[in-house]
N, C-alpha and C positions, 0 to 999 in steps of 0.2 A: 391323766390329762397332760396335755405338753408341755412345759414352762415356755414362759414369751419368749427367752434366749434363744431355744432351739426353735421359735417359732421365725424369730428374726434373721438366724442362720439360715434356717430355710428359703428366706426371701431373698437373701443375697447372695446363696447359692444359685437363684434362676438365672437363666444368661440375659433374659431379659430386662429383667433387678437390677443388675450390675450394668448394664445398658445405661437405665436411669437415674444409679448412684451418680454415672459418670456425667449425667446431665444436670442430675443437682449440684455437682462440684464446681458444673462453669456458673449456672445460674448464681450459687453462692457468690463465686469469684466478681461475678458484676454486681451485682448489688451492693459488694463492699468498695469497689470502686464506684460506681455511681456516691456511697455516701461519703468514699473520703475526697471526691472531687467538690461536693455540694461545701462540704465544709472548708474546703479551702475557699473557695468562692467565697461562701459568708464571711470570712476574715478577709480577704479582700474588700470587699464591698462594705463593710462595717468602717475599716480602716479609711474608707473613702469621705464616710460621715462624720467619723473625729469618734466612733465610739471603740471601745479595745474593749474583748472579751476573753476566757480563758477555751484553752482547744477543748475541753469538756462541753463546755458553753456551747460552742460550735456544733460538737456532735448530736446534744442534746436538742439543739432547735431542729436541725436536719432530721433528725426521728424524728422528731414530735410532731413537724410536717409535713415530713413524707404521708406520713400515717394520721393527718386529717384531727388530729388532736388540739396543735394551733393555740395551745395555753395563753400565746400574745403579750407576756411577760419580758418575750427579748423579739425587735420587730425593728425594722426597717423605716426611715422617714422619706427616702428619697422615690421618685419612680423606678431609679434600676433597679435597687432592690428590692421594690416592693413586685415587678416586676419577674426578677429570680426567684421569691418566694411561688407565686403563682406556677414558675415552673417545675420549681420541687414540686411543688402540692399536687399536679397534674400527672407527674411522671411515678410519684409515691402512689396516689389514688390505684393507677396501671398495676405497677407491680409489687406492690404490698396488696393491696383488696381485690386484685384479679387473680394474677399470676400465680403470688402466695399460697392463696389456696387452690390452685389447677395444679400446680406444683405438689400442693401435699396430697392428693386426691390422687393424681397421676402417679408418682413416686415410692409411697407409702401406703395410704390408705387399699389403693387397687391393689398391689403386690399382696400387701395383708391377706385385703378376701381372699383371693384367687389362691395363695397357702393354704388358709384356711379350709377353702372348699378341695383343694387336693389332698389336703390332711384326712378328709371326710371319704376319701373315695376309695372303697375297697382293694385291699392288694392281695390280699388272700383268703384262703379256704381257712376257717376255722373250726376247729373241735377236730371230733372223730366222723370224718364224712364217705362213704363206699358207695359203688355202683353208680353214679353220678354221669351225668352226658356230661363232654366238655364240648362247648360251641362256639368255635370259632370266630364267629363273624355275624350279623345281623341281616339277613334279605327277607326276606318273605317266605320264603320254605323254614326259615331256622324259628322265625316268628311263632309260623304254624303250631312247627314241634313243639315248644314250648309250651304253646295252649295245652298239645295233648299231652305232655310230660305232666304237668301240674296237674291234670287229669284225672291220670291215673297215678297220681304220685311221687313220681319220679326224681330226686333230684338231680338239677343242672346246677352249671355257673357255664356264662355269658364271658369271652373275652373282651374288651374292648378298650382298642386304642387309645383315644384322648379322653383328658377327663371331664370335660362338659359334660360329654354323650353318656360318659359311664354314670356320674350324678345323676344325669336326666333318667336311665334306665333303673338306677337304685332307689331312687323317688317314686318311681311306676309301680316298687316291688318285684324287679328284676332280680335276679341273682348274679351280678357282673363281680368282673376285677380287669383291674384296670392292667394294659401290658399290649407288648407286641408278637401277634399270635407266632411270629417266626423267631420267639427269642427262646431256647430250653426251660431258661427260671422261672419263666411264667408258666408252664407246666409244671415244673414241679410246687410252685405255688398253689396249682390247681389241685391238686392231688394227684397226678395221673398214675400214681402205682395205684392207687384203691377205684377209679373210674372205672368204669362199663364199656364206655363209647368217647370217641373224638370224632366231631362233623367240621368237614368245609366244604362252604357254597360260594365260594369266591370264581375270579378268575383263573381259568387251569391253570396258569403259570404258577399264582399263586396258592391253591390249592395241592400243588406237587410240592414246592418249598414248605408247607405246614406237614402234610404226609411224611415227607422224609425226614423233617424236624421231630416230630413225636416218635417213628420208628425207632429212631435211634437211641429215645429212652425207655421205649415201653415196645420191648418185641412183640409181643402176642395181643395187645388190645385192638379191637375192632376199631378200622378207620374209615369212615366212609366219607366219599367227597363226592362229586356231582362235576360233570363234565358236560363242556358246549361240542368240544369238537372229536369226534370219531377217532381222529388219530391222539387224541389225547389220555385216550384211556389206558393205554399200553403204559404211556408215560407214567401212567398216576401209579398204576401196582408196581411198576418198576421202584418207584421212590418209596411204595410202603402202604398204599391204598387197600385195605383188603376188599371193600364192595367199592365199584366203582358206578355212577347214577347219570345216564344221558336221560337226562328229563323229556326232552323232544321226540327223540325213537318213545319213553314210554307213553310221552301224551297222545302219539299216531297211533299207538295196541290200543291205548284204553276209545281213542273216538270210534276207531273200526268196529271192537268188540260190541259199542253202544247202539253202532246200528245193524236194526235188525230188518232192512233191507226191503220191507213191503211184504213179509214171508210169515205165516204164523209157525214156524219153528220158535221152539225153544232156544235158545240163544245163551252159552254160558260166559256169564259176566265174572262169575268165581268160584272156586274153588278151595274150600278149609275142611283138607284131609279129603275123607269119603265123600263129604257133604258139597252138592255141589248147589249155585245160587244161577239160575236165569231169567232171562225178560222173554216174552211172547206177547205180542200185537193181539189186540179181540177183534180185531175189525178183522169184517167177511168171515169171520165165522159164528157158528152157530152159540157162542159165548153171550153177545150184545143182547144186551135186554134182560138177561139174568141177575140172580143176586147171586153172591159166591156158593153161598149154601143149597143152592139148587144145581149147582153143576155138578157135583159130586164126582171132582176129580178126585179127591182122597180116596176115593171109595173103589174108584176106575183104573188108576192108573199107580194111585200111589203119592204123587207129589202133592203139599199143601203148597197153598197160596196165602205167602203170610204179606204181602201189600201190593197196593199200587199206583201206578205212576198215572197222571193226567195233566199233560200240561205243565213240566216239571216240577210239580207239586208228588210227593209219598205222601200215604197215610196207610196206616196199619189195615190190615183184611181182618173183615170179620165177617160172622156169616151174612150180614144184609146190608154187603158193600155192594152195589151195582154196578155192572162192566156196562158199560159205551163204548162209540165205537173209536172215542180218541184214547180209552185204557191197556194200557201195558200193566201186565201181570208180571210181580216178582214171585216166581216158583224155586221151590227148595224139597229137594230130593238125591235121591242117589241117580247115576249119570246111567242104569236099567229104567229109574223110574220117569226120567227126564226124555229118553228114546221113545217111552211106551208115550207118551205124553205126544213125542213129534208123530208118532205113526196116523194118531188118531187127528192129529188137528194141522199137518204138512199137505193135505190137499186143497187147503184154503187160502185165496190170498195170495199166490205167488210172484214175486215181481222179478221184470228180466230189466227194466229198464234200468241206465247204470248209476249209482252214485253221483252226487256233484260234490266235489271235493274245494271248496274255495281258499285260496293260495297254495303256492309251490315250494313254500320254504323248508326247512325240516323235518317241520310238524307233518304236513301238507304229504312231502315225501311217505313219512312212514306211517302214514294212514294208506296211503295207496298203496304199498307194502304188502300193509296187514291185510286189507281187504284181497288182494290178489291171492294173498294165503287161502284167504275164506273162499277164494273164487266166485268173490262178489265184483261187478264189472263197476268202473265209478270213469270219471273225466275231473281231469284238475285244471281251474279258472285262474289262469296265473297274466299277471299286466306287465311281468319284467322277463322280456325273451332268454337273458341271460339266466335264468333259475329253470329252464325245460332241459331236462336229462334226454340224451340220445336215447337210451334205453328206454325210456316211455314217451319218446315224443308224438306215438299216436293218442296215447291219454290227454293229452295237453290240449287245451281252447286258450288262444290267447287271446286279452284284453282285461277290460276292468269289471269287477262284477260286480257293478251298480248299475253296469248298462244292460237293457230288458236282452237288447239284441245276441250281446254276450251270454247271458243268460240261456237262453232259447236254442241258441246254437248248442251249450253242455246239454241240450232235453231238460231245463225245470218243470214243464209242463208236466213230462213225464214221470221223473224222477221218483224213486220213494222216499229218498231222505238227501238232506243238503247238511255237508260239516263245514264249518266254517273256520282255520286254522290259523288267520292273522294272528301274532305277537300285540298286536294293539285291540286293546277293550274298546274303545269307542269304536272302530272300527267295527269289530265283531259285533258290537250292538245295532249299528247302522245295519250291518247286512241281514242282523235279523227281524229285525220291524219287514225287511224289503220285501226278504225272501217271506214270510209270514203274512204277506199283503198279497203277496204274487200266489201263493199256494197253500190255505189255509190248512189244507189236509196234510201236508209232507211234514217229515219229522227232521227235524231241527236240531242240529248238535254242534254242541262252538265250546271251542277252549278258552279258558278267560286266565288271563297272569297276574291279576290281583281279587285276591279272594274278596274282598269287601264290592266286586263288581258281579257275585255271580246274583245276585239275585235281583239284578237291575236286568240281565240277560231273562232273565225266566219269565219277568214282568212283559219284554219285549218277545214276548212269543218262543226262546228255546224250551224244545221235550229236557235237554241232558244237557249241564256244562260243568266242566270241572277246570280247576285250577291247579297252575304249575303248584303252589304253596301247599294245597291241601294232596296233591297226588307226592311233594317230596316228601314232606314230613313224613304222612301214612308208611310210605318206605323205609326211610330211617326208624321209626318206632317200632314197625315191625319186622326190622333187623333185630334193635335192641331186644323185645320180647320175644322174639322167636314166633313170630306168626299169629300172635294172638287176636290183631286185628287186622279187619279185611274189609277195605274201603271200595263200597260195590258203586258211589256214585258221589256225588258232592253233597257235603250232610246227610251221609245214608252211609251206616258202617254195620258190618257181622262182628263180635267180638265175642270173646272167650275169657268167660269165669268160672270159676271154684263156688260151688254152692253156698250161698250166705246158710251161717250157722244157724238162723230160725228158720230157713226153711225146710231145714233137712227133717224131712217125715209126713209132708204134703204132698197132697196130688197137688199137679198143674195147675189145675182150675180152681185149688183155693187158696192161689197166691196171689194172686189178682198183679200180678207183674205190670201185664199191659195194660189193666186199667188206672191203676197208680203210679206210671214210667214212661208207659208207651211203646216198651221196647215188645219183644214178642220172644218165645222158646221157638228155635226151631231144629235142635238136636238136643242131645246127651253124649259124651264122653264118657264109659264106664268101662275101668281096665283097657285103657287103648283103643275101646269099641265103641265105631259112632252110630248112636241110635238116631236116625232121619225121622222128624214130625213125629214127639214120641205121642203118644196118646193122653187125653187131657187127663183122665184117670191114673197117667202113671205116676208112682208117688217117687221125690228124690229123696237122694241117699247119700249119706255123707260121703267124701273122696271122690266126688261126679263134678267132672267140667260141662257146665249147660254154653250153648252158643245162642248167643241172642241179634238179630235185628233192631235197627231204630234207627233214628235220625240224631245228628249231632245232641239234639236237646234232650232228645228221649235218654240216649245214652249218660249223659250227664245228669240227669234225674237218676237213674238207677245208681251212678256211681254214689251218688250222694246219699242215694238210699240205702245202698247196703255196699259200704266203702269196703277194700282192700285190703291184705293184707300186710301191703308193702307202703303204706303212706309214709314220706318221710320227707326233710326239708334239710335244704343249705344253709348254713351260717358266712358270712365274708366277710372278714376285719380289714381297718387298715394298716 
């Protein structure tokens, strides 16, 4: 514990402290002048009445009545004095029982706390700690991580600057220390010879000064930062970036990849290893009205159907799920079994009309990109002339798209799918109620930049939405573990474990996984080799990485069910 001394020192070490020392020095200064004026006066004024006292005398009435005490032992006969007294007593009342105490509250008492709580606030890594993220800064991607760090176990510590913030986040059960992410000693505070990973999601400028700061202590550790502007990424490996992250470009791959265009193709959304993951549309073909267990794709083609999407909603496939015609099928197979799959169900369904791509900005841009990759035809609804590229300014509908007119002119009518790419959430909610009122059949896909808003977008009618936060993090973590997770949608993740030790010597079907998890098997890993939809009969075996499906919650039930073997935790002293 600290001794008061060093507690004291520390308070008059602030610059601020020493600010206020110097304001209780004047405050002192007058109040001793105020009292030895009051006392002259009383001997004056006494000396008027014929009565003589001693300068003690004097001092001690002047306390006594500044400070409302008033014993009345030694008093005035005349009006002027009795007068003088009322103005001691008025001006003591002020700054003895106001001042006095706002003074020691102000001066003292606040300085105290505010030591105190800085005493409280983490400055370093303690114990024996490895492999650890160190996190820069606080936005909402690093947020994310965090969730999933804690996850799967991970340990992090949290940099941050002032210490309000760092208390508030070590009260949460954050794992912060307190410091300036561009200063060396706060890295080596953090541990960074024993770390894993260094993330910044700042501003590029800032994000190149943290890169080139840590390079410089730690050659070979992974750095990954995240970048707004195109030509900023050169900059960032220059300084020391090893993965560099334009969120924007990936949020336009992943909205393109999600539509699947009005086409019963198979459509791959991912890929872990061999094993690949797609969406197919059931509408217009011969799917509607079935139960999964009567189509006998396994049987035909190869691919199992381990869930499906309706209305932005997943649920796990089992055999007497029923396809509709607003059901999108998640299929998993090898990318032989996923072809035989298109051969048979690509004459169904095909749409030419193009895409409606709404806004022009980044996002906007590299969905139209991506779709031109796919040689999928789209139009982007932009209201600011200045964001229309020469190079696609036939793509481009100007105006706003709230207006029907604007609308009509991109073909909504016709359209198979509308993305919606504004940087603002209300926004992207507003146009999906609109667009969802205007064409209850088209498929609906909107980016959303705070994750606590995607499921207010899904209520408003989007088929697909993901989030900057949830699409960074997933990247950063699956830098840190090398691929182990594969984020196929928002709250929909493929992930990769190591067979829990009771289950090794069971067939499939008597682990009851998905009905106590919710997650689903939908390969095996044995020796390097990925066995696609293995057979519910097949029994596992110890040294087998299984790949599972689920949903944010499902995955967190299994992890809890049958936790890892890497759980481990941060300590931070001050």
């Amino acid at each position: 514990m600290k001794t008061i001394t060093s507690q004291l020192l520390g308070i008059f070490q602030h610059r601020v402290s020493t600010r206020n020392v110097r304001m209780l020095r004047l405050y002192l200064l007058v109040f001793v002048g105020m009292v030895g004026a009051y006392t002259g006066i009383f001997h004056w004024l006494m000396a008027e009445e014929n009565q003589k006292h001693s300068w003690f005398t004097g001092l001690y009435w002047t306390l006594s009545t500044m400070s409302t005490l008033g014993y009345g032992d030694v008093s005035f006969t005349s009006d002027a004095g009795r007068a003088f007294s009322v103005l001691v007593l008025m001006s003591g009342m002020v700054f003895l029982l106001v001042m006095l105490p706002f003074t020691f509250i102000e001066f003292f008492y606040a300085p105290w706390m505010q030591a105190q709580e800085e005493s409280r606030a983490p400055r370093r890594l303690k114990g024996e700690v490895s492999g650890h993220v160190i996190i820069t800064n606080y936005t909402p991607v690093t947020a994310a991580l965090i969730v999933r760090l804690r996850q799967y176990g991970v340990p992090y510590v949290l940099i941050v600057r002032e210490v309000p913030e760092a208390l508030k986040f070590h009260d949460e059960g954050i794992n912060v220390i307190v410091g300036e992410p561009d200063f060396p000693d706060v890295y080596e505070r953090a541990r960074i010879d024993t770390a894993a990973m260094v993330t910044a999601t700042s501003t590029d400028t800032m994000n190149t000064n943290i890169a080139f700061t840590v390079r410089q202590l730690a050659t070979t550790i992974p750095i990954v930062t995240t970048a707004s502007d195109v030509n900023s990424m050169d900059v960032l490996q220059f300084a020391g970036a090893s993965h560099v992250i334009r969120l924007s470009n990936l949020m336009g791959q992943w909205l393109a990849r999600r539509t699947i265009g009005g086409d019963a193709e198979a459509h791959v959304i991912g890929t872990f290893d061999e094993l690949q993951i797609a969406e197919a549309t059931a509408a217009g073909t011969p799917l509607v009205g079935k139960r999964i267990g009567q189509t006998n794709l396994r049987e035909m083609v190869g691919v199992s159907v381990v869930g499906v999407w309706d209305r932005g909603q997943f649920t796990a496939a089992t055999s007497r799920t029923e396809i509709n015609s607003t059901t999108v099928l998640v299929l998993a197979g090898s990318q032989d079994q996923l072809s035989a799959y298109d051969a048979m169900f690509c004459i169904y369904h095909r749409a030419t009309a193009p895409v409606i791509i709404i806004g022009g900005g980044r996002v906007g841009r590299a969905t139209g990109r991506a779709l031109e990759q796919r040689e999928v035809d789209f139009k982007i609804v932009e209201r600011r002339p200045e964001r229309i590229r020469d190079e696609m300014e036939e793509k481009y509908v100007l105006g706003n798209a709230s207006d029907i007119e604007v609308l009509e002119s991109a073909g909504i009518r016709e359209a198979p799918a509308v993305i919606i790419t504004s940087h603002e959430d209300d926004v992207n909610i507003y146009l999906t109620i609109y667009c969802r009122k205007l064409r209850p059949d088209i498929e609906i896909i909107s980016r959303c930049t705070q994750e606590r808003n995607v499921n207010t977008m899904h209520r408003a009618g989007a088929d697909f939405v993901m989030s900057n936060a949830s699409m960074g993090a997933n990247i950063m973590f699956n830098l840190l573990r090398s691929g182990d997770l594969l984020m196929l949608a928002e709250g929909l993740d493929l992930f990769r474990v190591d067979i829990p030790a009771r289950l090794v010597g069971k067939p499939i079907k008597a682990t009851s996984i998905r009905e106590e998890t919710g997650c689903t098997i939908v390969a095996l890993s044995i020796d390097g080799k990925m066995i696609a939809n293995p057979e519910p009969d097949h029994v596992l075996e110890a040294d087998t990485t299984m790949v599972l499906i689920g949903t944010a919650e499902a995955e967190s039930e299994f992890l809890n069910k049958y936790p890892g073997k890497n759980n481990a935790s941060v300590t931070t002293s001050s």
